[in-house]
N, C-alpha and C positions, 0 to 999 in steps of 0.2 A: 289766079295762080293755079297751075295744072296740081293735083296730087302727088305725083312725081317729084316737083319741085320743093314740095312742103315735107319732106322726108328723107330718112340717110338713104344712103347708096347702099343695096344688098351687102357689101360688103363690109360695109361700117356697119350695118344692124347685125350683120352675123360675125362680129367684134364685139359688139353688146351682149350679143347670146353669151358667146364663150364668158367674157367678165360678168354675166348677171345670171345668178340660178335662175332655174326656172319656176315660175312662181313664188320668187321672192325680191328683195331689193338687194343692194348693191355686196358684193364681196372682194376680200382682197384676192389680187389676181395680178400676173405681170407677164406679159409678150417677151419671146424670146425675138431673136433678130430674125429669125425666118417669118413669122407672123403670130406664130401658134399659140396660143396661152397654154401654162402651166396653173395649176393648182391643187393643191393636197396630192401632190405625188403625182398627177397625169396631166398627160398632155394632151389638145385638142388643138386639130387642125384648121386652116379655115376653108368654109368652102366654096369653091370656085366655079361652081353652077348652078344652075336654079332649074324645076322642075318645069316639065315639058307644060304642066296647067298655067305656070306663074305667065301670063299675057305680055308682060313688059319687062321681066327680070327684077322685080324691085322688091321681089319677097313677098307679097300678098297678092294671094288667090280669093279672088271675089267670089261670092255666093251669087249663085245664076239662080232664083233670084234673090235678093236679100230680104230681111224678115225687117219689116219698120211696123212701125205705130203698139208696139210691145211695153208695158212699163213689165214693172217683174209684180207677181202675184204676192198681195199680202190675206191672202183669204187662208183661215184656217180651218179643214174639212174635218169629219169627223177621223178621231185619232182610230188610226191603224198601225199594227207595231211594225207593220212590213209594209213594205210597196217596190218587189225586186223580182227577178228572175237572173238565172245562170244561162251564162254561156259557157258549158265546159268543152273545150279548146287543148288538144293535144299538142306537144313539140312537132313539128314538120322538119327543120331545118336550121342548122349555125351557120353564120357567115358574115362577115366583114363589111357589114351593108347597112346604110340608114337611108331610107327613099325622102326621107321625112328632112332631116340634117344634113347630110351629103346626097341631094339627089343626081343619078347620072353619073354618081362617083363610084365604080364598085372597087371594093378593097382600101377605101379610104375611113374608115369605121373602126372603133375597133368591135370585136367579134361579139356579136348577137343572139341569142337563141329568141327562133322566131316558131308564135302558133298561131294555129288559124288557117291564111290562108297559106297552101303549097308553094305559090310560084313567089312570094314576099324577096325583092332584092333591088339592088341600089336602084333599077331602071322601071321601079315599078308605079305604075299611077294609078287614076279611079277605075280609068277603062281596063287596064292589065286585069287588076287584081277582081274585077269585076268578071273579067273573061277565066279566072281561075278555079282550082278546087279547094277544099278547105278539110280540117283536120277536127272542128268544131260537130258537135252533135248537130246542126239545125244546118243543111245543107246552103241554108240563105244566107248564113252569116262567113261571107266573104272577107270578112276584115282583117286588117293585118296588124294583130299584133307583139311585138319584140323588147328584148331586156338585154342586157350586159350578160354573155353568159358567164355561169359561175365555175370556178374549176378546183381539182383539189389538189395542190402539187399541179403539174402536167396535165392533167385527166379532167375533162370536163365535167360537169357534173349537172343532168341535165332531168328535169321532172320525167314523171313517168306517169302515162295514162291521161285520161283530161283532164286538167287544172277549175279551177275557182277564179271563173271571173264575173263579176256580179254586175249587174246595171242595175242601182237602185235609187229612190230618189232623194237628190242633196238636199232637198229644199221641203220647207212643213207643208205646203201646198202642193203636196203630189198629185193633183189633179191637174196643175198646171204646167205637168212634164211633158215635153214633145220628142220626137222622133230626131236623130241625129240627120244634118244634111250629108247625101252622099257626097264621100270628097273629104270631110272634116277630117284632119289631123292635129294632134298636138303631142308635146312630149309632159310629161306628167316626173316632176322631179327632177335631178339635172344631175350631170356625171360629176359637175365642178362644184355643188355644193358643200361647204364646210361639216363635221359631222353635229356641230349646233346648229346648223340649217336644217341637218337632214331630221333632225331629232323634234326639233318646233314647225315644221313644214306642216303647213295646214291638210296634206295628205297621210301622213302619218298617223297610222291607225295604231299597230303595235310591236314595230319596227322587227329584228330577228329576233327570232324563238325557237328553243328546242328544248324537251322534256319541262322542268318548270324553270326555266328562263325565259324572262319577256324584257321586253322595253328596250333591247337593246340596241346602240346608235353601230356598234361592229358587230363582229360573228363573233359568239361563245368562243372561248378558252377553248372549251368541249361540250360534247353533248352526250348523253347516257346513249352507250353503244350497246342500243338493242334495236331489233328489227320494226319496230313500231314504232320508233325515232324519226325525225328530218327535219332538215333547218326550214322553216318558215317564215314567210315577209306578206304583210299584208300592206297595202299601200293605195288612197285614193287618188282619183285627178277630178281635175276643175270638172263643174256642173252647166257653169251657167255661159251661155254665150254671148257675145257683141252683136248676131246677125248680120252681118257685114262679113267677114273673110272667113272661106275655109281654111286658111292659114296665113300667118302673120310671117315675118324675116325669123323675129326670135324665136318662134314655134309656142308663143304665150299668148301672145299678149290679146289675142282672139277669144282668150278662154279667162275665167274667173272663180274662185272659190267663193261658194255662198256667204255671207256676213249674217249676221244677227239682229234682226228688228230691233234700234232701239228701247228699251223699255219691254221687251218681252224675251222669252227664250225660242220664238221664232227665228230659221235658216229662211232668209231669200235671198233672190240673186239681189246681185247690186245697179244702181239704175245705167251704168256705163256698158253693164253685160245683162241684159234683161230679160235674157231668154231659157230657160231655164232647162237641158236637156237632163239625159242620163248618166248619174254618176257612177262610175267605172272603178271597180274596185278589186285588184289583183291580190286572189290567194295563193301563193303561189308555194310549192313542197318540194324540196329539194333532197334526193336520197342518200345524205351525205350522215354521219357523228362519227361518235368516238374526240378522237385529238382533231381540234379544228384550225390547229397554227398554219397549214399551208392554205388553206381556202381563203379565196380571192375572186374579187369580177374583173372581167374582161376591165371595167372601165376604171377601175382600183380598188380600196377598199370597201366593207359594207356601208359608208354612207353612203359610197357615190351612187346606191341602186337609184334606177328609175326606168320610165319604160317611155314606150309608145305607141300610136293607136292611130291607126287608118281607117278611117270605116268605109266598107265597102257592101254592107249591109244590102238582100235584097229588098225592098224600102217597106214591099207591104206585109213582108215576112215581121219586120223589126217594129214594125207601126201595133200590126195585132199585139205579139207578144208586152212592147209598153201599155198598151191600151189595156190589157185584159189584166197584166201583172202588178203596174207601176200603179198607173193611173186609177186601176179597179183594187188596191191596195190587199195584194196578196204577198205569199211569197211561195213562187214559182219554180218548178226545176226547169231543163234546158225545152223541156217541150209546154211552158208555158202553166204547169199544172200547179194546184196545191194540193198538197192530200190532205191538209187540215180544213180545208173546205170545198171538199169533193164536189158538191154542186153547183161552184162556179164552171166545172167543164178544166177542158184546158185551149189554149190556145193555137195549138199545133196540133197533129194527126201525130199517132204511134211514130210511123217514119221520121218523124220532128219536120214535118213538111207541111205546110199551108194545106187544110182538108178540101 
């Protein structure tokens, strides 16, 4: 029996999307008669084409070539409190686009604030965003990635300067962290999440925050309206991979969150996802307080954040910096360095360019 055969129709899996958060299990949800599901106040479309990679339209983009004979690492190296480097990643552009969820669709999205790379929009693939520029410190890092933008009243509200994006590792065997394949996308969180989903989501680091408010599952009341204020979301996605597909129909199920060694406080992958890359963890600073009642996402309220992430990584750019960062258990800025341990070097040249 073909692969094909043994699976839904793109369009029955991206029916599943809409009714199943992302990295989670089932939630209540109900199709209107157009198609579209509703939940927690927003709507989502379905979509009606598949990306120019997908070979056959059935929603999974194979990995050219696929990674086997992989179990996931349970070796525990000596302890490092770090094993990360930043990618700081300026705003480029908002726009009604998800290459990832609607690919091929422009304006079928709702509105996006997209960093990274320049050219990021509903038409764009590995080769596009490959052939593009980027807004990141580290000119290799071609990747694309975007969020719900947030707005306050009318007026968007959109970071300022390069953001906090960390690639650090999920898993206690950081030695056994690899390089993203180029192509990999997934969506980290989901627009249709409940705000107890979004609150227990195993990405869920310390949900919004402004001045001393933390944990929170919506946006503050208010925030102390001083200029050294702004609303804050810190939020991880999955680490470990299947090796098999650069993308899945529901934009998950390719991807896994680390589990816990039986019997110990060891993070490794799980044996279904056994590959264990970089985990992606958006800080993201929003120049908004004071009275917070009109602030909203594009995709509705503060549970529905989540993001997404294209990588288009130039491979041996992204390969040094995990190797010298992740894997040699530093913690690194966008060019690879620590200053706490000057004699490891860094891994990029001043210009944040391969030396």
């Amino acid at each position: 029996m073909s692969r094909r055969s043994k699976i839904l129709s793109g369009a029955l899996v991206t029916s599943a999307l809409l009714l199943t958060p992302i990295g989670l299990g089932g939630v209540a949800a109900s199709s209107t008669p157009s198609g579209a599901v509703v939940h927690t106040g927003h709507t989502m479309a379905l979509s009606t084409a598949s990306s120019p990679e997908d070979p056959d339209g059935d929603g999974y983009i194979p990995a050219n070539p696929p990674v086997t004979g992989v179990t996931p690492s349970t070796q525990n190296p000596p302890h490092r409190y770090f094993h990360e480097f930043q990618a700081n990643c300026s705003v480029s552009h908002t726009r009604p686009d998800d290459p990832i969820v609607y690919p091929q669709q422009p304006g079928k999205s709702h509105d996006h604030t997209f960093l990274g790379n320049t050219t990021t929009n509903a038409g764009s693939t590995t080769a596009t965003l490959s052939a593009g520029g980027t807004t990141c410190k580290a000119p290799g890092d071609l990747s694309g990635y975007w969020m719900p933008t947030l707005s306050n009243g009318d007026e968007p509200v959109l970071p300022v300067g390069p953001q906090v994006i960390y690639y650090k590792a999920g898993v206690t065997d950081y030695t056994s962290v690899r390089t993203f394949p180029k192509g990999l996308r997934f969506v980290a969180g989901s627009p249709v999440q409940s705000a107890d989903e979004f609150r227990h989501h195993p990405g869920f680091v310390e949900g919004w925050e402004c001045g001393d408010s933390f944990f929170n599952t919506e946006f503050p009341a208010s925030c102390p309206s001083r200029p050294d204020v702004q609303l804050n979301i810190r939020f991880q996605a999955p680490s470990c991979w299947d090796g098999r597909y650069l993308d899945t129909p529901d934009h998950k199920s390719h991807m896994a969150y680390p589990v816990v060694k039986p019997g110990t406080n060891d993070n490794i992958c799980p044996a279904d996802h056994p590959v264990a890359l970089p985990m992606i963890e958006f800080k993201m600073a929003f120049p908004v307080n004071g009275d917070m009642s009109k602030v909203r996402l594009a995709s509705g309220p503060g549970h529905s954040f989540h993001y997404d992430f294209f990588n288009a990584w130039d491979d041996r750019t992204l390969k040094a910096l995990v190797d010298h960062c992740v894997v040699g258990g530093l913690q690194c800025d966008a060019r690879g360095y620590d200053e706490t341990h000057p004699q490891a070097g860094a891994a990029l040249g001043t210009d944040y360019r391969l030396p």
